[in-house]
C-alpha positions as CSV (number, residue, x, y, z in Angstrom):
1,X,-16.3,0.0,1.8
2,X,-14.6,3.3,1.9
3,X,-15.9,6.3,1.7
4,X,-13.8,9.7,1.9
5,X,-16.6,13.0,2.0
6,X,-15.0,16.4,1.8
7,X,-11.9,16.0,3.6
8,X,-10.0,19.1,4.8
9,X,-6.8,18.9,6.9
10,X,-4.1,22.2,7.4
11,X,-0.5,21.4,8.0
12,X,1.6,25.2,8.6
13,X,-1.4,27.2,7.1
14,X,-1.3,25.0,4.5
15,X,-4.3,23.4,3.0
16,X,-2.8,19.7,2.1
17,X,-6.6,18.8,1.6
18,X,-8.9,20.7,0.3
19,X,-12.5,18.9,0.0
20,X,-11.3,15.8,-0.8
21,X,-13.9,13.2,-2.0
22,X,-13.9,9.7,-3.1
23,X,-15.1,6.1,-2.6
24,X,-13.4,2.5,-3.2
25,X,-16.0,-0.5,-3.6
26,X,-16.0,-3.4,-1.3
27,X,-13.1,-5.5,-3.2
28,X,-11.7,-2.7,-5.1
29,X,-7.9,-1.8,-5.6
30,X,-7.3,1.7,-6.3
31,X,-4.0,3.6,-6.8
32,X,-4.0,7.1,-5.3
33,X,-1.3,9.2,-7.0
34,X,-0.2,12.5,-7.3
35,X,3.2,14.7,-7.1
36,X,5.9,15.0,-4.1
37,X,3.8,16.6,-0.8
38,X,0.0,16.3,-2.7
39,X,-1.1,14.5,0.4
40,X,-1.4,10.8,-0.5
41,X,0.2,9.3,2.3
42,X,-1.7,12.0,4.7
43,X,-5.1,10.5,3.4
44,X,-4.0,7.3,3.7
45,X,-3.7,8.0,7.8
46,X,-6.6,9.6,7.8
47,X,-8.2,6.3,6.4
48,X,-6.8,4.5,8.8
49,X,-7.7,6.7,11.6
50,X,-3.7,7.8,12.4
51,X,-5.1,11.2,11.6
52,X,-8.1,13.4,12.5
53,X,-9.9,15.7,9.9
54,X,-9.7,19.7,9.8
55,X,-13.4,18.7,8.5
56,X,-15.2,16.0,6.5
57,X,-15.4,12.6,7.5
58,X,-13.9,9.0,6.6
59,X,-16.5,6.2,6.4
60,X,-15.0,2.9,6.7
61,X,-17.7,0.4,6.8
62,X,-20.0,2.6,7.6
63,X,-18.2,3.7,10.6
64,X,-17.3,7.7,10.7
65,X,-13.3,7.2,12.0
66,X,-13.0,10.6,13.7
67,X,-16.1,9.7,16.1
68,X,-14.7,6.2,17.0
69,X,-12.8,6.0,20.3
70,X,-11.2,2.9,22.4
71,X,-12.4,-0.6,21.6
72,X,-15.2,0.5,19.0
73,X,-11.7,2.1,16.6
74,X,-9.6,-0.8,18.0
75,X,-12.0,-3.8,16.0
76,X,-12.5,-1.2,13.4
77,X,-8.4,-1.5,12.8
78,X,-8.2,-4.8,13.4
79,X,-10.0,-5.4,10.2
80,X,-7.3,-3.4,8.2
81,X,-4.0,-3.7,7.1
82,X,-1.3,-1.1,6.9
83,X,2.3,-1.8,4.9
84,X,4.5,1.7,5.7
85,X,6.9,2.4,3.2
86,X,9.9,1.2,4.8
87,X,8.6,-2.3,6.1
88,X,8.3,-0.3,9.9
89,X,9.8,-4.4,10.5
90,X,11.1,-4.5,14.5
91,X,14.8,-4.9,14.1
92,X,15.4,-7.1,17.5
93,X,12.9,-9.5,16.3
94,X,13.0,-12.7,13.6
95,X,11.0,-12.3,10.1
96,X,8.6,-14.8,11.9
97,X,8.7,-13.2,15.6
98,X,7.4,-9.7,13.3
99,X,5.0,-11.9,11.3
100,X,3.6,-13.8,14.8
101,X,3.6,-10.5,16.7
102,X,0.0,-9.1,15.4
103,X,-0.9,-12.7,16.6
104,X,-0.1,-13.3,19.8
105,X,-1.0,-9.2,20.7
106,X,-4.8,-9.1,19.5
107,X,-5.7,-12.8,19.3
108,X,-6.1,-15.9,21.6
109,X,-4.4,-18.5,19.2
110,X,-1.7,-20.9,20.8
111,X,1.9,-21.1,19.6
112,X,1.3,-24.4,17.2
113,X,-1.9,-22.6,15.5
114,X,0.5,-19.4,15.1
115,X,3.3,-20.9,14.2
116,X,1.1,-22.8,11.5
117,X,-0.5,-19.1,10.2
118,X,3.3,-17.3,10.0
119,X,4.5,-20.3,8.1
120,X,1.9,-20.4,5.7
121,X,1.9,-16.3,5.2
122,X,5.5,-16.9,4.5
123,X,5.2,-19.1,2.1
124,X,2.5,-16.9,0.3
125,X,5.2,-13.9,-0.3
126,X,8.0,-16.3,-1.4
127,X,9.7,-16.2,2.6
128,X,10.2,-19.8,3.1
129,X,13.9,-20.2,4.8
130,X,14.4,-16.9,5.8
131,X,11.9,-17.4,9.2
132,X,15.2,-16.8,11.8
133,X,16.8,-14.1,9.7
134,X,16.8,-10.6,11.3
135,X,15.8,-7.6,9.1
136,X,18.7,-6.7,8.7
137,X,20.4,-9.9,7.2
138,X,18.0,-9.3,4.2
139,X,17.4,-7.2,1.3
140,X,15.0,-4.2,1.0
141,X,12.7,-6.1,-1.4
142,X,12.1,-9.1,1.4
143,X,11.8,-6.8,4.5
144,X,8.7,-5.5,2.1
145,X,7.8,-9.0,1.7
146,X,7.9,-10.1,5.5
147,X,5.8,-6.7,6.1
148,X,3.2,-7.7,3.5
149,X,3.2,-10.9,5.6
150,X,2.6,-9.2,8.8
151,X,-0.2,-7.6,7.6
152,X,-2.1,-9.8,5.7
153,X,-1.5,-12.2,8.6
154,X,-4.5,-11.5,10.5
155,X,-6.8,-11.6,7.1
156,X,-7.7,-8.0,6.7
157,X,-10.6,-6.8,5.2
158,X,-9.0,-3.7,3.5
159,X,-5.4,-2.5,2.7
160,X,-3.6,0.0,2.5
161,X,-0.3,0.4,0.5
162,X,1.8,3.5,1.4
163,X,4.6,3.6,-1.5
164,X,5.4,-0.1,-1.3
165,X,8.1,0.2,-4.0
166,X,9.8,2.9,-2.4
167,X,13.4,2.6,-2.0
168,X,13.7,-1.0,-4.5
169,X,15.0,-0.7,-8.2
170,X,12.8,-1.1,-11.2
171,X,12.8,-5.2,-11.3
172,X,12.0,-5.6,-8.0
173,X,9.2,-2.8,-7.7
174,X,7.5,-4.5,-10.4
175,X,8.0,-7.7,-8.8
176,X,6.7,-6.4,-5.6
177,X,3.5,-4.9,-7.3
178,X,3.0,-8.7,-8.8
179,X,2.8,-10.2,-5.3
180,X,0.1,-7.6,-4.1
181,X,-1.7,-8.5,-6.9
182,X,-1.9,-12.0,-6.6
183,X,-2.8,-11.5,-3.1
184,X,-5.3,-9.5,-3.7
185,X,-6.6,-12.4,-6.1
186,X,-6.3,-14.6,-3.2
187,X,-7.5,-13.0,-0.4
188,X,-10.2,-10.1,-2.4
189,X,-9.4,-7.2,-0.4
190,X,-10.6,-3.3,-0.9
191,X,-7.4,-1.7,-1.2
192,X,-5.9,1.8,-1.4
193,X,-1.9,2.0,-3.0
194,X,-0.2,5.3,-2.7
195,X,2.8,4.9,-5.4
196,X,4.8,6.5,-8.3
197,X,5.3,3.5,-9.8
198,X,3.0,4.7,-13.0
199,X,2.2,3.4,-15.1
200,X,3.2,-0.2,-13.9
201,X,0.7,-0.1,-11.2
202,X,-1.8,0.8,-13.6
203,X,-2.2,-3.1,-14.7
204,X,-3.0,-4.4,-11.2
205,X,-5.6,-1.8,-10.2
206,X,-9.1,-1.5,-11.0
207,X,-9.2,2.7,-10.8
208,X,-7.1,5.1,-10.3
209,X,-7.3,8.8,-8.4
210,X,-5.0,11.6,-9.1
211,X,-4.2,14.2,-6.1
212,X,-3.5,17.8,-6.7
213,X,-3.7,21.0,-5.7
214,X,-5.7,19.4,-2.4
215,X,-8.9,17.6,-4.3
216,X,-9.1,14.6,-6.4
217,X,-8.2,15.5,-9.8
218,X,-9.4,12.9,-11.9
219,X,-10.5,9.2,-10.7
220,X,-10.5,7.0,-13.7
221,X,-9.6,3.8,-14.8
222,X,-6.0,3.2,-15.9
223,X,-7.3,3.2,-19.8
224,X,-8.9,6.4,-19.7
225,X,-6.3,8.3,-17.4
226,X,-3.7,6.9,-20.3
227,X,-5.2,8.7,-22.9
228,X,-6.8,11.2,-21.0
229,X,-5.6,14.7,-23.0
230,X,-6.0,16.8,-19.7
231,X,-2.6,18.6,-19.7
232,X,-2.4,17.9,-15.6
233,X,-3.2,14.5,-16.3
234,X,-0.7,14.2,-19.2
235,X,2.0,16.3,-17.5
236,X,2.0,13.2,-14.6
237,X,1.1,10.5,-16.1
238,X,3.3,11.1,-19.3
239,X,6.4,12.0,-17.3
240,X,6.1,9.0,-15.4
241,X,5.5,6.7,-18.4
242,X,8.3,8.3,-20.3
243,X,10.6,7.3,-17.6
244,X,9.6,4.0,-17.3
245,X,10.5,3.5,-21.1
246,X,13.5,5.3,-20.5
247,X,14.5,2.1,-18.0
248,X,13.3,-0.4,-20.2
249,X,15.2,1.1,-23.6
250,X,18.7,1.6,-22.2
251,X,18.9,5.3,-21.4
252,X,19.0,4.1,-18.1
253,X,20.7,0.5,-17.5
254,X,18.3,-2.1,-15.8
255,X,20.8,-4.7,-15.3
256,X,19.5,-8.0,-16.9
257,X,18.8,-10.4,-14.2
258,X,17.9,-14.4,-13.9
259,X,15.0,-15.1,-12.0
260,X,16.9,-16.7,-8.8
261,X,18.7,-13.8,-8.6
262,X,15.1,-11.8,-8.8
263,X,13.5,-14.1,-6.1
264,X,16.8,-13.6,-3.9
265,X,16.2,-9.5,-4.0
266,X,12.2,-9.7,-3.3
């Protein structure tokens, strides 16, 4: 479904990517991570056509993204799915005005089917109630959820997950990571998460690719990149496990929470 062929892009005489290559199946979820500035998020735009190549090409579909232009890349985005990492939520509008908007901009649907649609993709990401409430009159982890809604609203046919824990504590990254999950299992779309969150994303993704130094490092699944004995590999992957244990054994207090206290947060 995606296909990413020696991909080269220079920020400030930089080289953020270097001859990147890799491919995600048709139903797929992969996690793309990496370190601080390794270029996850910049491939992720280039994916989604937000950003041209230096050189290479992005294949979506078998569609070459920098060669699209006007309605051809406007259908070829319609069919994806983008959550930013802050929600990117319109703060004059409703959780269900932000939900409807993709709606009533790119479709010909009237008010009673999209009213029916936002209701139901609310009730999906655990939104119910909170249809009138502004952005700001809810917590971080539910402004991820309405934005989650918002995308998956129009049914994409591919994802893409740009540090969807970022900003949330512990519990409710986790509990965020659950809900993409299960709508992937509803919905089977090909998905691409940037995210630190390792190794807890590791358990809802079917491979994983590793960023550095400007190529694909490794691109394994989670069981092999956990026991992979490549010192890069170990150095990121280790670090990140260790301080996830590190929440969960005290070091660093996770307070305990009951689960309507959970649900309010996310």
């Amino acid at each position: 479904m995606i296909t990413i062929d020696g991909l080269y892009k220079l920020f400030d005489g930089k080289d953020v990517l270097r001859g990147v290559s890799l491919g995600v199946k048709k139903g797929e979820v992969i996690a793309l991570i990496g370190g601080s500035g390794s270029g996850k998020s910049v491939l992720l735009k280039h994916v989604v056509g937000l950003m041209k190549p230096d050189r290479g090409r992005v294949i979506v579909d078998g569609m070459d993204m920098s060669t699209l232009r006007g309605r051809d890349l406007t259908s070829l985005r319609d069919r994806l799915g983008f959550l930013f990492q802050g929600g990117a939520l319109f703060d004059s509008m409703t959780v269900f005005e932000n939900v409807a908007f993709p709606l009533k901009e790119k479709t010909k649907l009237n008010d009673e089917l999209i009213r029916e649609r936002v209701f139901n993709e609310l009730e999906n990401v655990g939104l119910s109630g909170s249809e009138y409430k502004y952005p700001s009159q809810i917590s971080g982890g539910m402004v991820k959820r309405a934005a989650l809604a918002r995308a998956l609203v129009m049914d994409p046919e591919i994802m893409l997950f740009d540090e969807p824990t970022t900003g949330l504590d512990p519990v409710i990254g986790a509990a965020i990571l659950n809900l993409i999950d299960s709508c992937h299992k509803r919905l089977s779309f090909t998905g691409i998460i940037v995210t630190h969150e390792v190794p807890k994303v590791f358990d809802i993704v079917d491979r994983v690719a590793m960023l550095h130094e400007g190529i694909i490092w490794v691109d394994d699944t989670p069981e092999k990149l956990m026991s992979s004995s490549e010192p890069i590999v170990r150095a990121f992957v280790g670090e990140s496990a260790n301080s996830s244990i590190r929440h969960q054994s005290g070091n660093t207090v996770v307070p305990q929470r009951s689960q309507g206290e959970i649900n309010e947060k996310i």
